[in-house]
N, C-alpha and C positions, 0 to 999 in steps of 0.2 A: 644442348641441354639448358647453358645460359635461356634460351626464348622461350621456352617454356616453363620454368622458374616464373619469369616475368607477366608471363600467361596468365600464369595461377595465382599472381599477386593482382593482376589486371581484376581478376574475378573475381578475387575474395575484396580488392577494395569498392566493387561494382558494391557489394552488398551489404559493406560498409556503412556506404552513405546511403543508402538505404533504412538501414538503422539510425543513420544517425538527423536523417528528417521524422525522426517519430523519438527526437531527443534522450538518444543516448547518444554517450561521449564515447570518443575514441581516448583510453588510456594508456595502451602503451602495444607498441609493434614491436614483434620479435619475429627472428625468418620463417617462424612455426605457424603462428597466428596473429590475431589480431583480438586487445582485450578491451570490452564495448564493457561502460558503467551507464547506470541510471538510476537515477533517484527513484524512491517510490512515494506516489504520491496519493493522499486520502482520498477516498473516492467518495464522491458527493451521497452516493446511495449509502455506501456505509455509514456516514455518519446520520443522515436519514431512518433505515433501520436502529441505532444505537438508542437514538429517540423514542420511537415507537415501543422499542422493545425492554429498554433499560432507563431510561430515564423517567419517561409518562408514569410506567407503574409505578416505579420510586413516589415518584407525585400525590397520585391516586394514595398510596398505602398511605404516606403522610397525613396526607388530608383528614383518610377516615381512622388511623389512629389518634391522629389529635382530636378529632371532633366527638371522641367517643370518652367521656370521664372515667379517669379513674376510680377505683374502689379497694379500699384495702378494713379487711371484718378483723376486730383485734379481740376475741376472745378473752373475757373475766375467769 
């Protein structure tokens, strides 16, 4: 039973390192599993859409708010 234990460790560490060339870490081995961390990292498009979608309009409204005078009617 010892070899096949080892079997199964042979295979779960096969796909270990599998994970761990697409940069996750190995944190911690217990006889159960194996616990894989990774960062998350900003993805170029998201910050791309953030732009387009949140920020530009910000801009835009700016713009044509400020270019537009104010007026305040004070009634006698």
């Amino acid at each position: 039973m010892a070899g096949t234990e080892e079997e199964k460790r042979e295979k779960a560490l096969a796909e270990v390192k599998m994970y761990q060339a697409n940069d996750w870490d190995l944190k911690e081995e217990t006889p159960e599993y194996f616990l894989l961390t990774r960062e998350r990292k900003a993805n170029g498009w998201l910050v791309f859409l953030g732009l387009i979608f949140y920020i530009i309009p910000g801009i835009v409204y700016y713009a044509v708010v400020k270019s537009t005078p104010e007026k305040k009617k004070i009634i006698k």
